[in-house]
C-alpha atoms as one frame of an Amber mdcrd trajectory, in Angstrom:
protein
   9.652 -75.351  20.270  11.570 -71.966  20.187  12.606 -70.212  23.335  11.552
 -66.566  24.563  13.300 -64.270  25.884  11.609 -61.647  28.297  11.780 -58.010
  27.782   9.688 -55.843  30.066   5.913 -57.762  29.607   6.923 -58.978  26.313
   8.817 -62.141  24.687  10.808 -62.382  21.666  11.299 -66.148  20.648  14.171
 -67.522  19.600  14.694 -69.349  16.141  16.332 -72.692  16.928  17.978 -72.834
  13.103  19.923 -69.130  13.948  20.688 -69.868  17.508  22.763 -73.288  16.259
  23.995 -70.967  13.296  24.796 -67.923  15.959  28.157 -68.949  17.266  29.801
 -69.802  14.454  28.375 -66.875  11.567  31.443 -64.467   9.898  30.761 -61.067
  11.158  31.702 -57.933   9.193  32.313 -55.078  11.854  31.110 -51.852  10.126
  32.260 -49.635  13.403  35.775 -50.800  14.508  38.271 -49.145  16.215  41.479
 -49.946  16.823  41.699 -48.351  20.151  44.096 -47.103  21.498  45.838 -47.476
  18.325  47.091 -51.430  17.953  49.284 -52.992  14.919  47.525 -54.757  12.049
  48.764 -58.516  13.752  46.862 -57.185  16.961  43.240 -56.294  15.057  43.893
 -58.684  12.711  43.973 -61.231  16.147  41.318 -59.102  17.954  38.855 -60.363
  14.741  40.015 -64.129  14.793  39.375 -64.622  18.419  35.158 -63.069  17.651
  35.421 -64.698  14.220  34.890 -61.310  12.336  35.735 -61.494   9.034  35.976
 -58.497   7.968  36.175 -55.080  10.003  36.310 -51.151   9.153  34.222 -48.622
   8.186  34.662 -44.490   9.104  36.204 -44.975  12.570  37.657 -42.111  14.458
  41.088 -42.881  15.493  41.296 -44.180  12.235  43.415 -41.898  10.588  44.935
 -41.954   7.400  48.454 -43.620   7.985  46.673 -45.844  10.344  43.610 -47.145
   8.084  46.563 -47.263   4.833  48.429 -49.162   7.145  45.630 -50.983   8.104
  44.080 -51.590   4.121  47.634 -52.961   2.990  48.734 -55.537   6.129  45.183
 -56.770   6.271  44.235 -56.403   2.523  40.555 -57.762   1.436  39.700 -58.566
   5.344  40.065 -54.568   6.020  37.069 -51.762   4.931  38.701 -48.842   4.558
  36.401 -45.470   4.443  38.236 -41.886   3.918  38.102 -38.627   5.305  37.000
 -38.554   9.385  40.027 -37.762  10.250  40.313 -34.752   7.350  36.493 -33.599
   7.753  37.236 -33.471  12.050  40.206 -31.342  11.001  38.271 -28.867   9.202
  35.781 -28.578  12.241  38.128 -28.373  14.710  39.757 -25.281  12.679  36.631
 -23.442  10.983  33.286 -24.504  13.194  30.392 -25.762  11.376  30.844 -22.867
   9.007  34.231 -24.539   7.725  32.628 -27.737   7.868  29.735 -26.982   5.235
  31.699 -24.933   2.622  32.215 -26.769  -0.169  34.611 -23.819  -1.349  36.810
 -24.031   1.783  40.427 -24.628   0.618  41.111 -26.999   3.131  38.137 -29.065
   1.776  38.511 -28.714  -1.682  41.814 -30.333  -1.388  40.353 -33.207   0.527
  37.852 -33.386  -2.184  40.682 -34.184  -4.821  41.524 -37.004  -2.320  38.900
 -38.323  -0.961  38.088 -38.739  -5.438  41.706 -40.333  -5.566  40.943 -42.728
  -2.899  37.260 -44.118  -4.556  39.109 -43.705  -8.044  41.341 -46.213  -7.216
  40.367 -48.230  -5.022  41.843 -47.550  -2.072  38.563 -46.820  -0.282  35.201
 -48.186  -0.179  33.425 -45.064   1.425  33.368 -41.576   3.282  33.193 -40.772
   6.634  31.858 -41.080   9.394  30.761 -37.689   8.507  29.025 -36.023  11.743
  26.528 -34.256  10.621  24.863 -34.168  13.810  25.721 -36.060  17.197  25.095
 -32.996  19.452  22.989 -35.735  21.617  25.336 -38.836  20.927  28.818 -38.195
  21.869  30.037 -38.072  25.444  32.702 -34.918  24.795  30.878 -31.721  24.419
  33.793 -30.246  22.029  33.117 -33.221  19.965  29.401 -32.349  19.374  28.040
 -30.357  15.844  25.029 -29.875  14.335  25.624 -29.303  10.683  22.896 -29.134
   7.730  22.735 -32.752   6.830  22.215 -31.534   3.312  25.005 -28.793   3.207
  26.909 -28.146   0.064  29.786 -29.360   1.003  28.634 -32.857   2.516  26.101
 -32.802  -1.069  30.016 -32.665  -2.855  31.095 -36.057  -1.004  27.685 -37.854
  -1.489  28.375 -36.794  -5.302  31.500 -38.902  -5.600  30.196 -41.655  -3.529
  27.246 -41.871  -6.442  29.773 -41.226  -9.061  32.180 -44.416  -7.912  29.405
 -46.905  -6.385  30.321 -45.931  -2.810  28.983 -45.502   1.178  28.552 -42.433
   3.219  29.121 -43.216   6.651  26.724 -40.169   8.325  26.198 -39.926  11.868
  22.827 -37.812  12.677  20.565 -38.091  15.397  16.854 -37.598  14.117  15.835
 -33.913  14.474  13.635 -33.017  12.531  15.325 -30.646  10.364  18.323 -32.945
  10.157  16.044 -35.562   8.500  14.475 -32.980   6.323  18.436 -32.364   5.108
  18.809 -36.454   5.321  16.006 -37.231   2.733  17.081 -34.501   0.458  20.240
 -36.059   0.506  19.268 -39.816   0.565  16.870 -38.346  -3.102  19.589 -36.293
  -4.349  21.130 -39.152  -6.263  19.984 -43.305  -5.559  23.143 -44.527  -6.541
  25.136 -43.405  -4.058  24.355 -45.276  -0.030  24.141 -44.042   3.246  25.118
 -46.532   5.854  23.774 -44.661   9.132  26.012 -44.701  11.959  24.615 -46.690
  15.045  21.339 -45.922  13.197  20.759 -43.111  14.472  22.032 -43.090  17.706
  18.811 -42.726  19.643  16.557 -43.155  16.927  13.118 -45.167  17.789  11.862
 -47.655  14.948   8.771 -44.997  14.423  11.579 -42.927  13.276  13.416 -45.165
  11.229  10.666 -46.778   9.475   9.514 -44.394   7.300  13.135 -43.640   5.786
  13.691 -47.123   5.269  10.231 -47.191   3.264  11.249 -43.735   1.406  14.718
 -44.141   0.819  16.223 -47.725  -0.753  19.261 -46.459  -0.315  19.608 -45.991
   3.087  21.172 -48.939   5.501  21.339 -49.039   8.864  24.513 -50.233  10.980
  23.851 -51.118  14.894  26.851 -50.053  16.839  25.986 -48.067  19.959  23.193
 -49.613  20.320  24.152 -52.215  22.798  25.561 -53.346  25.665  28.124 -53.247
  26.997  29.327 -49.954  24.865  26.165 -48.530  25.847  26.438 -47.724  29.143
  23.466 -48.567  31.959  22.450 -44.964  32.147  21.873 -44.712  28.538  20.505
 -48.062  28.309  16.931 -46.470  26.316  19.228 -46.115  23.508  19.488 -50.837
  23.360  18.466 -52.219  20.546  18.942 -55.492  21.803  21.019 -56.885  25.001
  21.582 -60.472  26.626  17.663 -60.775  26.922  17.054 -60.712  23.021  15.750
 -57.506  21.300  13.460 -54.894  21.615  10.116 -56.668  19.783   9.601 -53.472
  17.833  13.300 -53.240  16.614  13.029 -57.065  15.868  10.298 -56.344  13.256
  11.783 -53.490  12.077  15.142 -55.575  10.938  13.005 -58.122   9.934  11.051
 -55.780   7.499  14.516 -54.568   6.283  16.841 -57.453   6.324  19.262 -56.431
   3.279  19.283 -52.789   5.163  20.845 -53.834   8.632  24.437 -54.623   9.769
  26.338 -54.997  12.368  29.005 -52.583  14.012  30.742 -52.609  17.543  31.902
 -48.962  18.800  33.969 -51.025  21.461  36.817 -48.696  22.197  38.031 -50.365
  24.974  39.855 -53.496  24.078  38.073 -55.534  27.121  34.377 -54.607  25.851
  34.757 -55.685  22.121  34.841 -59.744  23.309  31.465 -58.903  25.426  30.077
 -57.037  22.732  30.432 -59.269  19.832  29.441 -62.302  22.209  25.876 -60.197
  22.699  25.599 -59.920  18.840  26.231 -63.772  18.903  23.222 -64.581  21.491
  21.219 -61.272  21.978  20.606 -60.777  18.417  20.888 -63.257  15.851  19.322
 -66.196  17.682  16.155 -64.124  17.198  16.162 -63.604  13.702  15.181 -65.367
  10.876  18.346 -67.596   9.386  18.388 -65.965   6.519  18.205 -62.735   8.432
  20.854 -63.394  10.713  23.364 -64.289   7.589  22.791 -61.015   5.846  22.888
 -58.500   8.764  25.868 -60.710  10.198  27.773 -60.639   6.678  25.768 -61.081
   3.886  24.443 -57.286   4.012  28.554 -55.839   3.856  29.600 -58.337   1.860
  27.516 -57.015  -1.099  27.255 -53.881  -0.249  31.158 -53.432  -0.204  31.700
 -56.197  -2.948  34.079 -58.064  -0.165  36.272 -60.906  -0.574
């Protein structure tokens, strides 16, 4: 008989198959950060003692000498994406104006780049590209609102179509941001959006209908937890020790090759916690075949890993 969980005046039940497969599932950590910066041995320890497998994705201390460093001491077990660190530059210098010129100088030379890096390998996606997280990040000189469709970010969704890649895009759902997101997300179907910490305080009303629109558009669920998600901001849970939200449950269950998982843990003490409420706040509560592909399954094809 499976177990429930109680949330508010609802249950979720758990599936006995996925909670004995829980523990012991490879994780692929699509949000990791090495924070404050740690050697390759460290994360590469840091991942053994959770049992993720693989770990990556557009992080923000992840710089460029860090996340080569990173792609060459931990080879296949490392995801590297290009170009936060570059694209934060050219905010930080030129506003959103800079940001969405695609003619900008400083741009146009990360273009050539950012090409280099999918042209040979040495990157399996762009980003995180903050469009807009003028609700979702806790420094207010970190916080833009870009056009989520703007000609520059249109140039960088171009390559990832033209070398089978990911956009890592961070955008809370406004409406005229998802206006910009779908023209995007139409624009071209080969190229992927993985949306960071899917959408930061996106409900599943609003996440739904993109999901049905646009086959090309995955989800990953950092941020939406505890214990990075603090207790004030705990609307924004997807799931936590209880089990998760019954809405958001049906949601992944709809979508299961369109979720997967990510941590946001930049404190070194919180990424155990976190990954141990993947392990029995999530999972256990999803189908088995479910909790494989948003585990791993759902990264390992959609970044061909090893």
């Amino acid at each position: 008989m499976a177990v429930a969980a109680l949330l508010g005046c609802e249950t979720v039940a758990i599936d006995p198959e996925s909670a004995r497969l829980a523990p012991d599932l490879p994780l692929a950590d699509l949000h990791f950060h090495p924070d404050p910066p740690m050697s390759s041995q460290e994360a590469r320890d840091r991942m053994d003692k959770n049992g993720v497998r693989w770990a990556g994705g557009g992080v923000i201390n992840a710089d460029r000498p860090l996340w080569e460093r990173y792609a060459r001491e931990l080879g296949p077990r490392f995801i590297p994406f290009t170009g936060q660190s570059e694209l934060n530059r050219i905010y930080r210098r030129g506003g959103i104006a800079a940001m969405e010129d695609a003619t900008n100088p400083e741009f146009q030379e990360f273009l050539k780049v950012a090409e280099e890096d999918l042209k040979g390998g040495r990157a399996k996606g762009i980003g995180t590209i903050f469009a807009n997280n003028s609700r979702g990040h806790p420094d207010p000189g970190f916080r833009r609102k870009a056009r989520t469709d703007a000609p520059s970010i249109r140039l960088l969704y171009g390559l990832a179509a033209k070398y089978d890649a990911v956009v890592m895009l961070q955008m809370v759902p406004d409406p005229d941001s998802v206006a910009g997101f779908e023209r995007l997300l139409a624009s071209d179907r080969r190229a992927r959006i993985l949306w960071s910490q899917c959408g930061t305080d996106a409900a599943p009303g609003e996440v739904r209908p993109l999901m049905r629109r646009h086959p090309n558009l995955h989800c990953e669920l950092s941020w939406r937890y505890p214990p990075v998600v603090p207790p004030q901001l705990a609307f924004r849970n997807i799931f936590d020790e209880t089990g998760p939200k019954p809405e958001w449950l049906e949601l992944i269950e709809e979508f299961p090759d369109r979720f997967l998982v990510g941590n946001d843990a930049h404190i070194r003490s919180q990424y155990d916690r976190a990954t141990e409420v993947v392990r029995t706040g999530l999972l256990p509560y999803l189908k088995p075949a479910t909790a494989r592909m948003v585990a791993y399954a759902n990264a390992e094809r959609l970044f061909k890993l090893k």
